[in-house]
C-alpha positions as CSV (number, residue, x, y, z in Angstrom):
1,X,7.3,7.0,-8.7
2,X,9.1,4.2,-7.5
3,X,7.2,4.3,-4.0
4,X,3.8,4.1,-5.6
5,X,5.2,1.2,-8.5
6,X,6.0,-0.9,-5.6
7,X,3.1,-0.6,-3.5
8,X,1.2,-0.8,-6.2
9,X,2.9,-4.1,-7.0
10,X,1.8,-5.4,-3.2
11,X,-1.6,-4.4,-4.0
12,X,-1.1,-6.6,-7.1
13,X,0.1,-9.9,-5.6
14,X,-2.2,-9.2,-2.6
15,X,-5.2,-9.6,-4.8
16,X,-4.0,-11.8,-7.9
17,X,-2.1,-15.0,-8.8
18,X,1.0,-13.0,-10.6
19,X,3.0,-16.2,-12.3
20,X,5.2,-14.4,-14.4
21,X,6.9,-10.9,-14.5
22,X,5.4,-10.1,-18.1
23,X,2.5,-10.8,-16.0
24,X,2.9,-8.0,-13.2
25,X,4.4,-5.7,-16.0
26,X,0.8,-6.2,-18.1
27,X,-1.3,-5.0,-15.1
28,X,1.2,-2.0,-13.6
29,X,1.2,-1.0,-17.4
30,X,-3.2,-1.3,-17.0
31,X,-3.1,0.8,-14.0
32,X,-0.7,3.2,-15.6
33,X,3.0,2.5,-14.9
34,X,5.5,2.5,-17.9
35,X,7.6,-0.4,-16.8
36,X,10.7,-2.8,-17.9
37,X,11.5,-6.1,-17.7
38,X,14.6,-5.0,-16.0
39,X,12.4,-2.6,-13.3
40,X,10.0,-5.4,-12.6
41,X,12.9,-7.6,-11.9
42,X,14.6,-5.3,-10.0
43,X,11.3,-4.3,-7.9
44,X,10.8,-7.9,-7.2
45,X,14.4,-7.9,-6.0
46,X,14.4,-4.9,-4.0
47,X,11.0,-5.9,-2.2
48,X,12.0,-10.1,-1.7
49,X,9.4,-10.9,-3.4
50,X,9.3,-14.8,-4.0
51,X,7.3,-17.7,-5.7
52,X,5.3,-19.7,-3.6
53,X,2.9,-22.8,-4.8
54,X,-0.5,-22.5,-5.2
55,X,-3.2,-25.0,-4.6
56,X,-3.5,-25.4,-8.4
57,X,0.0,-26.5,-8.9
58,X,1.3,-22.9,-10.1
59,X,3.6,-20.9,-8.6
60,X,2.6,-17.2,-8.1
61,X,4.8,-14.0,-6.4
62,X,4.1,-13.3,-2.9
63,X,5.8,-11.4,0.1
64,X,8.8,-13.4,2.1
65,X,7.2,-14.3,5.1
66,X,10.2,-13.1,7.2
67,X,10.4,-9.4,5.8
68,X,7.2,-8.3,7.7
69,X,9.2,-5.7,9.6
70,X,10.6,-4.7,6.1
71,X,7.8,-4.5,4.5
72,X,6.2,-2.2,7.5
73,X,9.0,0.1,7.3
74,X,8.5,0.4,3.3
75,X,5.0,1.2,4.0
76,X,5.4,3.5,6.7
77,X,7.5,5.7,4.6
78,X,5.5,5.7,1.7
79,X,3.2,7.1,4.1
80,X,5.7,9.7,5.3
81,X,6.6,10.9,2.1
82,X,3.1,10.8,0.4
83,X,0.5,12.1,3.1
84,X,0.1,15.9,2.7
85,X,-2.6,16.6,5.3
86,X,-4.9,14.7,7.3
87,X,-8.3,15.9,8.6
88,X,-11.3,14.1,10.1
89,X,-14.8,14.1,11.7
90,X,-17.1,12.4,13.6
91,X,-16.0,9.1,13.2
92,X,-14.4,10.1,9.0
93,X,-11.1,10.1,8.2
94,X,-9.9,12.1,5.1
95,X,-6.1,11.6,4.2
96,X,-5.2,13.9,1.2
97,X,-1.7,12.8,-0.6
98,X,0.3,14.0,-3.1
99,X,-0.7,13.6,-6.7
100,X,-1.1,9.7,-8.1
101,X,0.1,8.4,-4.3
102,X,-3.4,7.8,-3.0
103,X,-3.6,4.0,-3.3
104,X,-0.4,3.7,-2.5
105,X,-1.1,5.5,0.7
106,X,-4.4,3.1,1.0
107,X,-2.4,0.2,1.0
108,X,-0.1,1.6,3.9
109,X,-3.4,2.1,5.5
110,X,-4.8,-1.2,5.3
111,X,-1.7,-3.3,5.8
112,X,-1.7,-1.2,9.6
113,X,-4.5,-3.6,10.0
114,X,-5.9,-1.0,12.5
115,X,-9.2,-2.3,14.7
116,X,-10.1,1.2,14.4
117,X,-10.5,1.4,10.9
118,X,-13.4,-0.5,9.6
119,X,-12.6,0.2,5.7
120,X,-10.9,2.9,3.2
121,X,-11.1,3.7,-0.5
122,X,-8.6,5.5,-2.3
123,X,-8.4,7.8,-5.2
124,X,-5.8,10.0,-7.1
125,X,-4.7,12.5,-4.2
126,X,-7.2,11.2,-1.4
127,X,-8.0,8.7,1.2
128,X,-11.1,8.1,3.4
129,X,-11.0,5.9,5.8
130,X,-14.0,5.4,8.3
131,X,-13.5,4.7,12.1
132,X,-16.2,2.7,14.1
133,X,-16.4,5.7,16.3
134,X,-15.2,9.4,17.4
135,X,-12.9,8.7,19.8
136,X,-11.1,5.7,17.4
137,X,-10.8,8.4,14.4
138,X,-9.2,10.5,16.9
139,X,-6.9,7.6,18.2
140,X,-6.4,6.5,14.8
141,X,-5.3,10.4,13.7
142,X,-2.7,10.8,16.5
143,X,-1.0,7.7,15.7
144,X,-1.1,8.7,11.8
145,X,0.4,12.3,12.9
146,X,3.1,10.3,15.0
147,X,4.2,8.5,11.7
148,X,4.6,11.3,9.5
149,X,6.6,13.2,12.6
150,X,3.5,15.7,12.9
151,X,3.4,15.2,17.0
């Protein structure tokens, strides 16, 4: 649970101006996650999250820029622990996951910043992901295989 809390907190900040705490609590409790003061504090902790300025003159949380090797190795094994199978054809990619870790999953996906992934969507237990062609799905498989220890 705490895997997909915290990625789903990256996917948070990513797309939103969090200011406040009771703010990121408000939308992980929206998207389903019974959450403390004292987790989301903890979380933010955990994941050196900081405040940085906005062009407005707010403040909202983002990622430390120096915790980018961190922050890959969080999402990696997310990705390790959550993927249960992955399949494809043609040039579709279908990653199924366990139960609830589908976004999280997504968002390891997408912050691989692949060039041979052109887009994914999420649900509860699956991900699909489409490749520009064939042979990138297949590229894009074996190095997806070599994170979760599969070859």
């Amino acid at each position: 649970m705490k895997i997909a809390r915290q990625a789903k907190i990256l996917e948070i900040i990513e797309h939103n101006d969090i200011e406040t705490q009771e703010d990121l609590a408000q939308m992980l409790k929206a998207e389903g996650f019974n959450v403390t003061q004292a987790t989301i504090s903890r979380d933010i902790r955990e994941m050196k999250l900081t405040k940085i300025a906005t062009e407005g003159g707010k403040q909202k949380y983002s990622v430390i820029n120096g915790s980018d090797t961190e922050l890959s190795e969080r999402l990696i094994r997310v990705f390790r622990d959550a993927v249960v199978r992955l399949d494809y054809s043609q040039n579709m990619i279908v990653i199924k996951t366990l139960n609830g870790m589908g976004m999280a999953v997504a968002v390891a996906v997408d912050n691989m910043q692949s060039n041979d992934i052109l887009g994914s969507i999420a649900g509860d237990d699956t991900v699909f992901c489409v490749a520009r062609n064939h042979n990138q799905a297949v590229d894009f498989i074996q190095k997806l295989n070599k994170i979760i220890g599969g070859q």
